[in-house]
N, C-alpha and C positions, 0 to 999 in steps of 0.2 A: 662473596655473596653469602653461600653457606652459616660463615661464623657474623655476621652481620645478624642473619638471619636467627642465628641458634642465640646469639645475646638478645634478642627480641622475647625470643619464645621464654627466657629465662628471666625478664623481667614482668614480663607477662604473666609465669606462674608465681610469681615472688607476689605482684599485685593482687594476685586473686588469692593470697594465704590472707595478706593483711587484709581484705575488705572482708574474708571467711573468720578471722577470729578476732575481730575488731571488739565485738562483746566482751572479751575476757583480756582486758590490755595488763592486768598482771600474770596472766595465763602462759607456760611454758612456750607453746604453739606460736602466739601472738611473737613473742620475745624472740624468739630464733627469729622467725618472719625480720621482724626489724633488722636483728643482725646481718641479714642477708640481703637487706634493701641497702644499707651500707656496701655491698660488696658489688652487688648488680648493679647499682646504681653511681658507681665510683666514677662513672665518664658524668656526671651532671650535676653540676654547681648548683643549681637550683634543687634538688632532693635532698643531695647532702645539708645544703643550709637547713631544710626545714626539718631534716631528720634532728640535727641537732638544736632546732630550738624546739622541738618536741621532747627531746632527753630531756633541755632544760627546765622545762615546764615541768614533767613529772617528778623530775628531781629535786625540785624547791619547791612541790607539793601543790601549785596554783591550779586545784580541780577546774577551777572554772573556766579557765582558758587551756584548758589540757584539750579540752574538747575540740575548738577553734584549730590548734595548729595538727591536733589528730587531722582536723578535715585537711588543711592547706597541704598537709604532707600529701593526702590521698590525693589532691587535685593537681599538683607538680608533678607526682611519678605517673598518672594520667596524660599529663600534657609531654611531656619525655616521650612516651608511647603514641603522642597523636590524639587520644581518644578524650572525644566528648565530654564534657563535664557539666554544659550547661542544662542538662535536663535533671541534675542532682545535686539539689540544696544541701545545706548544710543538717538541718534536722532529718530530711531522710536520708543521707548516709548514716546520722552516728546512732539512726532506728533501725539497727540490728534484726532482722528475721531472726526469733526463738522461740521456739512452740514446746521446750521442756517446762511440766512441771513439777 
């Protein structure tokens, strides 16, 4: 139960890096974050898929749909955890809280 429980809480803070530096997706912060959605999220065919069509998306530069598989990545490692998504669209996930200027 314990390591059930501590791989929970370790996806859990992995999720809330990615929705905290989602702003800045070529940003150091954000980039680890990924790397370690790859690691925490190694039990679920469904994250991994999307993590890697989100690589491929950034990787062959398609801004436009960069956006699109950012969300579907966020709402997979949401659904793996259980938690609700239907109260977060897609335009307000990728509207970032930033109040620097």
């Amino acid at each position: 139960y314990q390591a059930k429980a501590e791989k929970r809480r370790a996806k859990i803070e992995v999720l809330r890096s990615f929705v905290g530096y989602r702003f800045d997706l070529s940003g150091e912060k954000f980039t680890k974050t990924l790397n370690e959605v790859f690691v925490v999220f190694q039990d679920s065919k469904e994250v991994l898929e999307k993590l890697k069509n989100f690589h491929e998306t950034i990787i062959s530069e398609q801004k436009m749909l960069a956006n699109k598989k950012l969300y579907e990545l966020f709402k997979s490692m949401c659904k793996n955890l259980k938690i609700d998504t239907s109260k977060y669209d897609e335009s307000s996930f990728l509207q970032a809280f930033n109040i620097k200027k």
